[in-house]
N, C-alpha and C positions, 0 to 999 in steps of 0.2 A: 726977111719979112716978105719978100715980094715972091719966094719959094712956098710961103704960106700961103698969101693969098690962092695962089694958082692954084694948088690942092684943094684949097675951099670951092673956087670957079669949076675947076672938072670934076670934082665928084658931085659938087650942087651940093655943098655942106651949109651947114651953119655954124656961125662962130659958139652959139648952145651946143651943137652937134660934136665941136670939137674937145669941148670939156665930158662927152658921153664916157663913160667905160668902154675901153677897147673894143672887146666883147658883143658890144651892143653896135657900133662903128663896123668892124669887120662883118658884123649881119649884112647891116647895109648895104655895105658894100657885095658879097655876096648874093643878095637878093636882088641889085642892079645889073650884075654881070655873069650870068651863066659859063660863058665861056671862060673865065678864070675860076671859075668852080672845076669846072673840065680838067685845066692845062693843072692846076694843082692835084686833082688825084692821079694824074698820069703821073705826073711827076712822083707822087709818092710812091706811086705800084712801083714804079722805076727804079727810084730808087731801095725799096723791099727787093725788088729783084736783083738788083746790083750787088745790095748788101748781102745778099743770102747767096749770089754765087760767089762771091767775094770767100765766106767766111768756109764753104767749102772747096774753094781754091785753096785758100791754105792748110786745110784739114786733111786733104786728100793729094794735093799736088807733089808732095814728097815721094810717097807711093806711085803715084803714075809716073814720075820721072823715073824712078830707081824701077819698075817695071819696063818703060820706056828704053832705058840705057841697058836694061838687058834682052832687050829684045822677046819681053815677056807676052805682050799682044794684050793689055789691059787697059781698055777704055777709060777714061775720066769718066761716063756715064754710067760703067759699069763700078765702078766706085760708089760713087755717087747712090745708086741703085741697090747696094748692099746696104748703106744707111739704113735703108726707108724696111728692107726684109731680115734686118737685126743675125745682118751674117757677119763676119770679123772679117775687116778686108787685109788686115796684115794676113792674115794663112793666109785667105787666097792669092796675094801677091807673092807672097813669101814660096808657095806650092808653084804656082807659076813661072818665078824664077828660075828656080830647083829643075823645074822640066828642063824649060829653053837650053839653060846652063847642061844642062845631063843629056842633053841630043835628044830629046824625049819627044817624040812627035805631037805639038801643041796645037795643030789644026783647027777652026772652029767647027768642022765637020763631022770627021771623026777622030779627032784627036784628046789630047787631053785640056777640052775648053774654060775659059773661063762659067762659063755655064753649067758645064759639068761638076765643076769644086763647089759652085755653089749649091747644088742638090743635095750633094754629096755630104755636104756640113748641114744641110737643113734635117734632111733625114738621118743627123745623128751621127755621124760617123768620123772615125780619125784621118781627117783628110793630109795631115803632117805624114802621119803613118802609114800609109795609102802610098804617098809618091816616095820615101824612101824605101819601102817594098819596093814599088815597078825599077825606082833607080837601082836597085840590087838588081834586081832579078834580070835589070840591061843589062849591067855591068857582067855579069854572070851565065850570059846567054839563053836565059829559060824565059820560054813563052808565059809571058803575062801583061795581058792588058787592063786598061783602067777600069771597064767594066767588070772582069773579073777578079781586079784585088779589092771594087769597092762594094762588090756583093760578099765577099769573105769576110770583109770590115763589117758588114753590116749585120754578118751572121752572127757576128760575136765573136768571133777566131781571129787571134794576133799573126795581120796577114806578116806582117816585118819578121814575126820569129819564125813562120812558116817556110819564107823566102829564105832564111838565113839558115833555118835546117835543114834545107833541099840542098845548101852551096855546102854547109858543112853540117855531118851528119852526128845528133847527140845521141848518149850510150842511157838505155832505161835498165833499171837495176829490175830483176825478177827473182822474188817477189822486192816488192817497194815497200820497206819500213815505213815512210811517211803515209803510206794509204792504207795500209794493210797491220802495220805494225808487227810484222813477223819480218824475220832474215834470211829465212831459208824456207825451201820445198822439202818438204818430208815424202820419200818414195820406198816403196817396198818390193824388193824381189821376189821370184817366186819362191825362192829356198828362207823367207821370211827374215830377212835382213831389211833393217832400213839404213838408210841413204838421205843423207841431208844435202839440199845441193842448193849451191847458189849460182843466178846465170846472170849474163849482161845481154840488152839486146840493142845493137849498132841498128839503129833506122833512119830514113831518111823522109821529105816530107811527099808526099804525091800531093800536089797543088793541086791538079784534076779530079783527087775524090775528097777535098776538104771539106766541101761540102755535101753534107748529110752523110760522111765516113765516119767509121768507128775511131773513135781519141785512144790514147795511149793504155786505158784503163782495158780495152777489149785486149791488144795485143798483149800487155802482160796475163789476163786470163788465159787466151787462148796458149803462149808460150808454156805459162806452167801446164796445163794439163796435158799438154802434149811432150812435157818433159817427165812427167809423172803415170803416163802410157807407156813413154818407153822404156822409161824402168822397172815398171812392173811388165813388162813384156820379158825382160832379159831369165836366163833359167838360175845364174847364182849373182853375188854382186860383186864378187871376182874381176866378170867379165867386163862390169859396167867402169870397175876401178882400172882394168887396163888399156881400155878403151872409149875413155870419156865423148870423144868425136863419133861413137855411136850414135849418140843422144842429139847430138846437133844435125847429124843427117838427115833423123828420120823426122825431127822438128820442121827443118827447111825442106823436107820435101811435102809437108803437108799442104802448104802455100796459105800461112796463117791470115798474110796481108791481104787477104781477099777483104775487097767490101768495107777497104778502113784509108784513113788520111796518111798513112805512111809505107813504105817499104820495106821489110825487112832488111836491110844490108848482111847481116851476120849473128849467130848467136855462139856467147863462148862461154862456157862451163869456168867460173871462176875460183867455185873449189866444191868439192865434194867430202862429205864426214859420213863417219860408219856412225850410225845410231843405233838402238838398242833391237835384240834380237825378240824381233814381234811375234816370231814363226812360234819360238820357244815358249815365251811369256802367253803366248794363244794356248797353247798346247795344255801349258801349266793351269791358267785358267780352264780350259776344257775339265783338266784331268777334276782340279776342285770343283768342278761343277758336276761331275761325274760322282765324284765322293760324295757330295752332300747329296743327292738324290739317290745314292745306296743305302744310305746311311737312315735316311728320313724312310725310305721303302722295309729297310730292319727291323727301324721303329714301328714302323707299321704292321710289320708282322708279327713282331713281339706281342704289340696291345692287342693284336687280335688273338693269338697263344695266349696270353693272359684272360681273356675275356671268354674262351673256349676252356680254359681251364677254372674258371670260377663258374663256367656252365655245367663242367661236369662235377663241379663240388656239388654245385645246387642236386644235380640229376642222385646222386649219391644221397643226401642227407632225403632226398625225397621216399628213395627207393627204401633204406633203412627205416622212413618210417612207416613206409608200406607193410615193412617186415614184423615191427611191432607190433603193428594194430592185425597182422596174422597169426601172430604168436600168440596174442591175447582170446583169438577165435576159438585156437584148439582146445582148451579145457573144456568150451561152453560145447564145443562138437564132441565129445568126447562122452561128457555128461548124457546128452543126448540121445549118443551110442547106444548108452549102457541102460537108458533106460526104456528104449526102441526094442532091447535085448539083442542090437548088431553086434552086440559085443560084449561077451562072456567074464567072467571072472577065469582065472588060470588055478586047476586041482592040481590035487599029485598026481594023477596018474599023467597028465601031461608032461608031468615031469621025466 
């Protein structure tokens, strides 16, 4: 009771005052003391702020220690800071670790920064796929840095199967069924034999012209027509059959890989089929194309013999009636004669 009173004495209540609604009480109060207006919103912001590091301490503190204990170089703010620009902080930890762990020089300078992963994911790109490229291509000893496997990422080129075809080199079929839907080159010698050939072409990646180099689709181009050169170069295909290694020499010395994302390693002649005699079957064709154009000019001569001869029928029945109508003259000239007196009766003594 005497705890009541004194509440009443220092706020200068009323015992009406005390039956108020809370609400209406805590005004009061409020409106007499500024400075506990104050110490209460500090206190609130405070604890807002406590509560909200709090909650990304434990959201994020897992990652920063397992970054931490491998010596990944990954700030709590830099965590924290991924939140707010909607990047995924497990890659970026996860890619971080992978360096540290793989000797991969992690610098913030020039290395591979946490700053760097996250552009790198912002503008789209496979940053998982990015660092186990570079870890190959250490592991493997081929120059490539993070700027250049994240502009290859970026290009659209699978930098990881790039790296992985440079250490071990894949075999492209020419021609490629799956692109092209044919199995083989059809090539013709000069003595009109054709040649069915099928080639493998062993390449490797050039990292350095991946960018803006011609894809796979050029090499097989260029392979066949240069395999289909040289066998229409050869004089029978004899030659080509006892010496298939012809064809690949003169292949590789044209230097196909120019200007494209790979290297030639090797080209090898997988098998070769005697196809059908073109020289012949051209020939055959010639020859029936020669006949029907003699044939059609026969005709043509013919109908004009016939048309030269139904000319001279007409000139005939013309000329015969020419002759009628002169037969018919004579009597009337004759008549004429006689009574002209050109022309006598015949006596006896003419006799």
């Amino acid at each position: 009771m005497s705890l009541f009173l004194y509440e009443l004495v220092s706020h200068n209540l009323t015992v009406e005052d005390q039956f108020l609604p809370t609400g209406l009480v805590s005004g009061s109060l409020f409106a007499q003391s500024p400075t506990s207006i104050a110490l209460l919103a500090a206190g609130l912001f405070l604890l807002a702020i406590i509560s909200f590091a709090f909650i990304f301490l434990i959201k994020y503190f897992k990652l920063w220690f397992q970054a931490y204990m491998s010596v990944a170089d990954v700030s709590l703010i830099s965590l924290i800071r991924m939140h707010f620009t909607k990047v995924n902080p497990n890659v970026v930890v996860q890619a971080k670790v992978m360096s540290a762990q793989a000797g991969l020089d992690i610098d913030r300078e020039h290395g591979i920064s946490t700053r760097r992963l996250e552009a790198h994911y912002l503008a789209g790109g496979n940053v998982m796929n990015v660092i186990h490229a570079i870890i190959a291509a250490h592991r493997a000893e081929i120059p490539l840095d993070f700027d250049q496997a994240a502009a290859i990422d970026l290009a659209g080129r699978d930098v990881l199967d790039a790296v992985q075809t440079s250490v071990y080199p894949k075999v492209i079929d020419c021609p490629d069924p799956a692109r092209s839907g044919k199995t083989t080159l059809s090539a013709i010698t000069k003595n009109g034999i054709e040649l069915r050939v099928r080639a493998r072409v062993t390449v490797r990646t050039n990292i350095s012209q991946l960018i803006g180099g011609a894809t796979e689709d050029t090499i097989i181009a260029r392979v066949g027509e240069a395999i289909i050169s040289s066998i229409g170069s050869a004089d029978t295909h004899f030659h080509v059959l006892e010496n298939p290694d012809m064809i690949t020499r003169k292949v590789l010395s044209r230097g196909l890989d120019a200007q494209t994302a790979f290297e030639i390693v090797s080209i090898d002649i997988a098998d070769i089929d005697v196809g059908e005699n073109i020289g012949a079957r051209l020939q055959t064709d010639q020859a029936e194309a020669d006949t029907r154009v003699a044939r059609a000019q026969a005709e043509r001569r013919r109908a004009e013999a016939i048309a030269e001869e139904q000319q001279m029928k007409a000139k005939v029945t013309d000329n015969r009636s020419q002759l009628v109508l002169a037969e018919a003259e004579v009597p009337r000239a004759m008549a004429e004669a006689f009574k002209a007196g050109r022309i006598a009766a015949p006596t006896a003594l003419d006799n």
